[in-house]
MMTF fields as JSON, N, C-alpha, C and O atoms, coordinates in Angstrom:
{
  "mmtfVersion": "1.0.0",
  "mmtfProducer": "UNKNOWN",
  "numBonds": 407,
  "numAtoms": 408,
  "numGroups": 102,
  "numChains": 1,
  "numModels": 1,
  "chainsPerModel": [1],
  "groupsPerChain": [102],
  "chainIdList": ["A"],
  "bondAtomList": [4, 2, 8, 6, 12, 10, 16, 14, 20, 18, 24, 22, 28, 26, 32, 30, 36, 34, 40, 38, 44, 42, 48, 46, 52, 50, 56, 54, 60, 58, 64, 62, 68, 66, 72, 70, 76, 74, 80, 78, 84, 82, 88, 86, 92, 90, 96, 94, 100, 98, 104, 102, 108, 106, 112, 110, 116, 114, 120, 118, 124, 122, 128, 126, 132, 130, 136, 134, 140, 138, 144, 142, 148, 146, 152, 150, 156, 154, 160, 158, 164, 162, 168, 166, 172, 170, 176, 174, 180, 178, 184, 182, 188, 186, 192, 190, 196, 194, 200, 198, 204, 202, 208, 206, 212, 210, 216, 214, 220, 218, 224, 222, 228, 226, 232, 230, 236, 234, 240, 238, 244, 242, 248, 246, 252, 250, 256, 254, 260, 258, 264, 262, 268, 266, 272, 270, 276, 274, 280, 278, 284, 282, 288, 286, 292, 290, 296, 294, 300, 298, 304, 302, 308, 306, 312, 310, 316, 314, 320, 318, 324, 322, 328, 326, 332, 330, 336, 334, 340, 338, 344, 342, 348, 346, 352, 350, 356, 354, 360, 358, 364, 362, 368, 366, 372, 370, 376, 374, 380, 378, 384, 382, 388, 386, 392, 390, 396, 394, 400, 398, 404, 402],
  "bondOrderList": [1, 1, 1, 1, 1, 1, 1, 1, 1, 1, 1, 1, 1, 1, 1, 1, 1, 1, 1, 1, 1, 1, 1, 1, 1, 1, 1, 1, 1, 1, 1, 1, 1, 1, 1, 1, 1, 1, 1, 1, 1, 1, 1, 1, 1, 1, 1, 1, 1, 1, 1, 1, 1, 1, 1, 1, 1, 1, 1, 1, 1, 1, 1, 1, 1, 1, 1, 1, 1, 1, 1, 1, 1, 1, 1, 1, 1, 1, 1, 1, 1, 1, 1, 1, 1, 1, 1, 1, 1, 1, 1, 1, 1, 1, 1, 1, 1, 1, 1, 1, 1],
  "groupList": [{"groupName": "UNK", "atomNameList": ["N", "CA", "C", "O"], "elementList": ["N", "C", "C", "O"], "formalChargeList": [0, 0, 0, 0], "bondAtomList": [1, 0, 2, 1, 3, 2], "bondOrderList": [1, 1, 2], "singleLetterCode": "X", "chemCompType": "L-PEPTIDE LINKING"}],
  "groupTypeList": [0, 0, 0, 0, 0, 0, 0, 0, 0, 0, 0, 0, 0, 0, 0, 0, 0, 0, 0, 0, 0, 0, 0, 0, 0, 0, 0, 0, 0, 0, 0, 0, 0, 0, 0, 0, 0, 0, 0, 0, 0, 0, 0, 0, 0, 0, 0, 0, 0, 0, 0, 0, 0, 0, 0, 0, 0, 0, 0, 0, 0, 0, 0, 0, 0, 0, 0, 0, 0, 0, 0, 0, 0, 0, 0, 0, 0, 0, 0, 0, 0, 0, 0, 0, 0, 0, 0, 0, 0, 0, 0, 0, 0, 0, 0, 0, 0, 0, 0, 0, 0, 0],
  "groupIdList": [1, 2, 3, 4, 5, 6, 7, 8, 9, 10, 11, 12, 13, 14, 15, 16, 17, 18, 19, 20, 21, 22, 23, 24, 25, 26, 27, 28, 29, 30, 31, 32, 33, 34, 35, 36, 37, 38, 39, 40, 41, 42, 43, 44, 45, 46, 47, 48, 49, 50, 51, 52, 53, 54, 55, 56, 57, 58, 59, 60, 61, 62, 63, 64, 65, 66, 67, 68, 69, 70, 71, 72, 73, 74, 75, 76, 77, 78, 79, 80, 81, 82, 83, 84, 85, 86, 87, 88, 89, 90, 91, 92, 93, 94, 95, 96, 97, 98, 99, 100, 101, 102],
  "secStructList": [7, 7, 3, 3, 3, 7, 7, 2, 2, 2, 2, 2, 2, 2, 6, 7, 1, 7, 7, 7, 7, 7, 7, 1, 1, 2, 2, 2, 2, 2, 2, 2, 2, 2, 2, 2, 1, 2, 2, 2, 2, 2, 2, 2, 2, 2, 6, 7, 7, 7, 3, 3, 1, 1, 1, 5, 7, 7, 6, 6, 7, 7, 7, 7, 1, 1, 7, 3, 3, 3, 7, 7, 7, 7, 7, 7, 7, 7, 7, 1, 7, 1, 7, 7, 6, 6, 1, 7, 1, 1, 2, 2, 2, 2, 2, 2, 2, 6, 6, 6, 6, 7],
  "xCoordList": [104.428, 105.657, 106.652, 106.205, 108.261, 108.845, 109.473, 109.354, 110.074, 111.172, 112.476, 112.838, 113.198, 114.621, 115.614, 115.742, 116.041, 117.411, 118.921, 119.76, 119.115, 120.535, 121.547, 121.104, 122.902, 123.773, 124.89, 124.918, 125.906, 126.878, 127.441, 126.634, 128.16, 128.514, 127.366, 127.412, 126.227, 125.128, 124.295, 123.948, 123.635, 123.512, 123.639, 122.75, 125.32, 125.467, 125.504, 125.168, 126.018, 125.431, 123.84, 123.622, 122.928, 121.144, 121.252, 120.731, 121.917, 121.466, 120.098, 119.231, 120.084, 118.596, 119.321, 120.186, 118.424, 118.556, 117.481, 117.773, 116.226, 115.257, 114.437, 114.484, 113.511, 112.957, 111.613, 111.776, 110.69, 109.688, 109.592, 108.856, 110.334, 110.245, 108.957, 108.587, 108.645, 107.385, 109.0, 110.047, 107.916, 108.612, 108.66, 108.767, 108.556, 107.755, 109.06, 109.048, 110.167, 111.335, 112.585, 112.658, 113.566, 114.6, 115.406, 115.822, 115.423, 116.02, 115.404, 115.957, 113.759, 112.91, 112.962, 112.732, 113.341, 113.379, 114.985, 115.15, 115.864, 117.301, 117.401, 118.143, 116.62, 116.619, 116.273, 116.911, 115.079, 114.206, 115.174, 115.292, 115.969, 116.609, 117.858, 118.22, 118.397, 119.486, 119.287, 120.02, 118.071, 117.377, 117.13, 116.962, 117.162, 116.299, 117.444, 117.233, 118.746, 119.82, 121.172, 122.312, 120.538, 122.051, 123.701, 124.033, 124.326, 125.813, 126.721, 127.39, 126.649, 127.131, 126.812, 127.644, 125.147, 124.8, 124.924, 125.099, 124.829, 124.945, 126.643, 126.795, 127.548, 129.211, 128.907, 129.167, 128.399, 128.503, 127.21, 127.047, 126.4, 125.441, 126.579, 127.417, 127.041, 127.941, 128.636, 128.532, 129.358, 130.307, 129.075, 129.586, 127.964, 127.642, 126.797, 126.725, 126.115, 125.241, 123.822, 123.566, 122.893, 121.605, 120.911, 121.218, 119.994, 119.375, 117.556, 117.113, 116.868, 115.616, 115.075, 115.337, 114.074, 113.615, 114.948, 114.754, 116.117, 117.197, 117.751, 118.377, 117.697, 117.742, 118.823, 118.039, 119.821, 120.96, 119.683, 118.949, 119.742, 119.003, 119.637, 120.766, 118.733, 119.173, 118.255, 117.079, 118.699, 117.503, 116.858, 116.651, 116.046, 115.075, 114.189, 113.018, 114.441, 113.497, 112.333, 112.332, 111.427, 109.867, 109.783, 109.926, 109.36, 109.133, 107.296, 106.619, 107.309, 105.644, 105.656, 106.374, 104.604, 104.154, 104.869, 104.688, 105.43, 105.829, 107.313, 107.929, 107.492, 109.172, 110.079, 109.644, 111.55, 112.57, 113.51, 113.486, 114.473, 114.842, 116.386, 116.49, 117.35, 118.327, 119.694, 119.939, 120.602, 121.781, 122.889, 122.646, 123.94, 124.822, 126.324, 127.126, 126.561, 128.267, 128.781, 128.273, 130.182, 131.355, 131.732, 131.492, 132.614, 132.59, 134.442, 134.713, 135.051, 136.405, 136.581, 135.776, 138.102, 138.595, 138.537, 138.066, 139.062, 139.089, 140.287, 140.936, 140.387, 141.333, 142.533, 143.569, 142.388, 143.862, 143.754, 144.382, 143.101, 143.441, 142.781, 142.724, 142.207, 142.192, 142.933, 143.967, 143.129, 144.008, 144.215, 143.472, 145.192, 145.48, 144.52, 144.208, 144.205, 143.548, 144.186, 145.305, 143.508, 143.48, 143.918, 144.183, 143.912, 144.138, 142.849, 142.104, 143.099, 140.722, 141.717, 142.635, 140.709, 140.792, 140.333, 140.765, 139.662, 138.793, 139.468, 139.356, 140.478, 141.045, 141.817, 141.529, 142.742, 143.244, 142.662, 143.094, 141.178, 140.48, 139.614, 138.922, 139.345, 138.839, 139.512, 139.122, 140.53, 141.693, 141.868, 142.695, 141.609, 141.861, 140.873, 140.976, 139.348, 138.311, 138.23, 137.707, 138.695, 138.652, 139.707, 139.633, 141.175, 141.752, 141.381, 141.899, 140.137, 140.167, 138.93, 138.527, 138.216, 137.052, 137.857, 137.368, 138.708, 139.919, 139.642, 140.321],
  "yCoordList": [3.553, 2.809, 3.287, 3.57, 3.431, 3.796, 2.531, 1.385, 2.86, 1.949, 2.639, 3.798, 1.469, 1.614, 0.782, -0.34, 1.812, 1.326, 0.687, 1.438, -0.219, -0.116, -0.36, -1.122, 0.115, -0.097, -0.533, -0.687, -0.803, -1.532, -2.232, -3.047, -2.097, -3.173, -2.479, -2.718, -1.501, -1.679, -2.709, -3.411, -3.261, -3.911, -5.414, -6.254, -5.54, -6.946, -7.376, -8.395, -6.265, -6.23, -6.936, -7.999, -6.127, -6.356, -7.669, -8.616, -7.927, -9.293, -8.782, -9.598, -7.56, -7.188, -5.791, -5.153, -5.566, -4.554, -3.29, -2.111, -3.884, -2.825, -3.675, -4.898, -2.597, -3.458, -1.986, -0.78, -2.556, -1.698, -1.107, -1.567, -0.111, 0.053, 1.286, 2.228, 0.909, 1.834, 2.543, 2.182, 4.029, 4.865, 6.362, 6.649, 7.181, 8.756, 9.668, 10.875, 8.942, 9.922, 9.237, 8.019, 9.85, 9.027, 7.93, 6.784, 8.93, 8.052, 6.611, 5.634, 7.01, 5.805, 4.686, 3.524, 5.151, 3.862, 3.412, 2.428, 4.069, 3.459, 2.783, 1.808, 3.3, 2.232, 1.557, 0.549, 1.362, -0.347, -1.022, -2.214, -0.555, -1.326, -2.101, -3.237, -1.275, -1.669, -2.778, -3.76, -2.473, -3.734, -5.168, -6.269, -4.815, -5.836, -6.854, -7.969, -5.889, -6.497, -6.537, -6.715, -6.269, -6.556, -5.387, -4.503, -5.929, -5.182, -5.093, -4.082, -6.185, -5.913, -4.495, -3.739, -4.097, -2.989, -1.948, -0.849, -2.164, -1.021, 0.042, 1.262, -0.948, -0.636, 0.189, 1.389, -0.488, 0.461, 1.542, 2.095, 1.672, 2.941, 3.598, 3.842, 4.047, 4.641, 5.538, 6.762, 4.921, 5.906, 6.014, 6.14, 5.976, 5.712, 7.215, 7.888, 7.809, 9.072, 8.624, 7.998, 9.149, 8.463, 9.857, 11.035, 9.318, 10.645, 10.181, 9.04, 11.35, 11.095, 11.463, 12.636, 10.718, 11.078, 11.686, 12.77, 11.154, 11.999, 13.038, 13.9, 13.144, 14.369, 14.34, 13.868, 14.518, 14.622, 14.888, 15.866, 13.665, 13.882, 13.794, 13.336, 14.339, 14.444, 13.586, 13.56, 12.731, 11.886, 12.161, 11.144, 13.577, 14.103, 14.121, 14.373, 13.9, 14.4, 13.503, 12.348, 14.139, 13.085, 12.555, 13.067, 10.816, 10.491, 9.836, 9.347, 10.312, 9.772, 8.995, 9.162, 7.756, 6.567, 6.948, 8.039, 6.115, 6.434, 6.892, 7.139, 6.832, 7.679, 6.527, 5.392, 6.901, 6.102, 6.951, 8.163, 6.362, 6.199, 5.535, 4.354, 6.334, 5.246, 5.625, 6.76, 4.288, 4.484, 4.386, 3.762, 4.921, 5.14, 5.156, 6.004, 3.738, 3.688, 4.492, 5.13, 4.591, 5.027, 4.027, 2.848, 4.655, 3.23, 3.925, 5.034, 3.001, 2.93, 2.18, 1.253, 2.179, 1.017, 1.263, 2.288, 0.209, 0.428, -0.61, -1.408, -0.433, -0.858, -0.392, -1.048, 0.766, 1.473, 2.121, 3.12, 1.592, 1.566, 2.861, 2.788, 4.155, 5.212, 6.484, 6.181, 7.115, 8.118, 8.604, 8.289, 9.365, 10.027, 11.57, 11.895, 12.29, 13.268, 14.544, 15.04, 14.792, 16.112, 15.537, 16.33, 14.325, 14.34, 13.319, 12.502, 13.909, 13.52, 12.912, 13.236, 11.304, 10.209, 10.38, 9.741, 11.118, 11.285, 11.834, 11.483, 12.996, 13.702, 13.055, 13.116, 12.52, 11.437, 10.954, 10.848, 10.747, 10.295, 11.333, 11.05, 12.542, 13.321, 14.749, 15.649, 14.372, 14.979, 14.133, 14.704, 13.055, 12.164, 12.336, 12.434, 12.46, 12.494, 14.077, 14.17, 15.317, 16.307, 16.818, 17.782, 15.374, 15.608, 15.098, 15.45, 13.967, 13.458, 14.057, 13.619, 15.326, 15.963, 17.115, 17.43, 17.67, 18.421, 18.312, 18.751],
  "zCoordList": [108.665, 108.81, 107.756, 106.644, 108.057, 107.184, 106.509, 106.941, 105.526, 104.669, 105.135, 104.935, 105.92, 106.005, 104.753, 104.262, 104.668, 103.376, 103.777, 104.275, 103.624, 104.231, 103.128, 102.269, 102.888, 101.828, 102.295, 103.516, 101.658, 101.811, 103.437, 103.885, 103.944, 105.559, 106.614, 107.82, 105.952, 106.984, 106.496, 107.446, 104.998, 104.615, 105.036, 105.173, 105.243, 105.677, 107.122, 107.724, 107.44, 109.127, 109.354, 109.934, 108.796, 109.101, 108.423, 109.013, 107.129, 106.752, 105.623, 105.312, 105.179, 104.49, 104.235, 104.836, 102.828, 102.327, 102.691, 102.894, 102.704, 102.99, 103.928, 104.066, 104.68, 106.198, 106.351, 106.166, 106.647, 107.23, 108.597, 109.469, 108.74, 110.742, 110.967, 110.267, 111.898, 112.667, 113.757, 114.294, 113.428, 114.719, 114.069, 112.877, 115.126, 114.412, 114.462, 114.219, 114.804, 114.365, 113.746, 113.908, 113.065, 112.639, 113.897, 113.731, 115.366, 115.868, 116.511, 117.017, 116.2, 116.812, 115.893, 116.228, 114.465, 113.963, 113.454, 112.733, 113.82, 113.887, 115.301, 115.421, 116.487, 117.812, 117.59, 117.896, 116.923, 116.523, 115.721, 116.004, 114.711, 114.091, 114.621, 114.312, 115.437, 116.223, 117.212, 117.33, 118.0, 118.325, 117.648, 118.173, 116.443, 115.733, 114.614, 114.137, 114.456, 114.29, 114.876, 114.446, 116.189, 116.846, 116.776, 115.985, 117.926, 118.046, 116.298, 116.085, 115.208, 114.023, 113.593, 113.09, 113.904, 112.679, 113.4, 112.873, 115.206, 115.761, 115.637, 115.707, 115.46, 115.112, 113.723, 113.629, 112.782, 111.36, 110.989, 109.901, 112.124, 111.846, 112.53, 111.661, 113.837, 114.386, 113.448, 113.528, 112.541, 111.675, 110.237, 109.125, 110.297, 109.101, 108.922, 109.95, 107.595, 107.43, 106.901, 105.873, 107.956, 107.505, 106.961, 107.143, 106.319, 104.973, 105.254, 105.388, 105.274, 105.014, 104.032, 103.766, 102.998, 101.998, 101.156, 100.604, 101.032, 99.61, 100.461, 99.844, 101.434, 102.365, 103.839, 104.661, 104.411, 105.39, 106.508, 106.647, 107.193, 108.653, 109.833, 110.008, 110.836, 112.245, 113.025, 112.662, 114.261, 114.353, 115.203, 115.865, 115.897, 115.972, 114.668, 114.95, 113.146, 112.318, 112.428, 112.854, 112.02, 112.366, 110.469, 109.359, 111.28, 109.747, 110.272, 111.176, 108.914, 108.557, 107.575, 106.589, 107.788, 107.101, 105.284, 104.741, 104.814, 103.738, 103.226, 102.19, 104.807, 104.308, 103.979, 103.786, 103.911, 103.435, 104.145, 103.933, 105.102, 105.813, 105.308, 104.976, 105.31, 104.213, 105.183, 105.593, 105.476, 106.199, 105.078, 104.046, 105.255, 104.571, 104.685, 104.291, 105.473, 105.37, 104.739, 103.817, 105.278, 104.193, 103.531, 103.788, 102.254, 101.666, 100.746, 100.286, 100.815, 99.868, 99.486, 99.393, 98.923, 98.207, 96.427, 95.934, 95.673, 94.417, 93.792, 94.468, 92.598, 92.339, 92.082, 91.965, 91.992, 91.442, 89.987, 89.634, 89.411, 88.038, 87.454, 86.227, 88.016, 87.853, 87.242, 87.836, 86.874, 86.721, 88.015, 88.945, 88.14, 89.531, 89.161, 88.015, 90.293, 90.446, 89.434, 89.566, 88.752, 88.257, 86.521, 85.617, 86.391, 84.535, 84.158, 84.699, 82.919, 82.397, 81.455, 80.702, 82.119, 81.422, 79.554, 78.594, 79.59, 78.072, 77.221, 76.046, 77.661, 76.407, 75.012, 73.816, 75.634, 74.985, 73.247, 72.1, 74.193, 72.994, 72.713, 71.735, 73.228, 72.228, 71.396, 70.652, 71.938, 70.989, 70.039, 69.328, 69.518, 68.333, 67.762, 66.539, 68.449, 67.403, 66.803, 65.692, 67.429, 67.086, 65.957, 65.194, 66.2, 64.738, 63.39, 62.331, 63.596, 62.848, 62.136, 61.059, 62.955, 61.96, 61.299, 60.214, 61.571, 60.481, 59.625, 58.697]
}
């Protein structure tokens, strides 16, 4: 049996974070799951990237007893409060500590 993972709005979709599914390929046990939680989780696997073992799968891959099985919304948002792309937050301050070993 594998361990399915679910993270963020696949997560709240299932209502569960991790779940034990039987089934000898990725897609046998994303059908069971879809089954097992309904039209919510089936909408956000759709756009979502599922990984086997740490690994970008296809759901022909065969899983054996032990695997992990992990879905992977997209995920955005933030607050803003970032630097914009391409200036490092850090210099700032390590240009101060590098004047101050002078």
């Amino acid at each position: 049996m594998a361990t399915l993972r679910l993270f963020a709005s696949a997560r709240d979709a299932a209502g569960t974070a991790r779940d034990d599914v039987a089934g000898a390929t990725v897609a046998e046990v994303l059908d069971l799951a879809c089954d097992r939680y309904g039209e919510g989780f089936v909408a956000v696997l759709a756009s979502s990237r599922v990984w086997l073992n740490g690994e970008p799968a296809d759901r022909a891959a065969a899983v054996a007893d032990g695997d992990e099985v992990a879905v992977l919304p997209p995920v955005s948002g933030g607050s803003g409060s970032w630097p914009r792309p391409g200036r490092d937050r850090t210099r700032p301050r390590a240009t101060a500590v590098l004047a101050e070993e002078r």
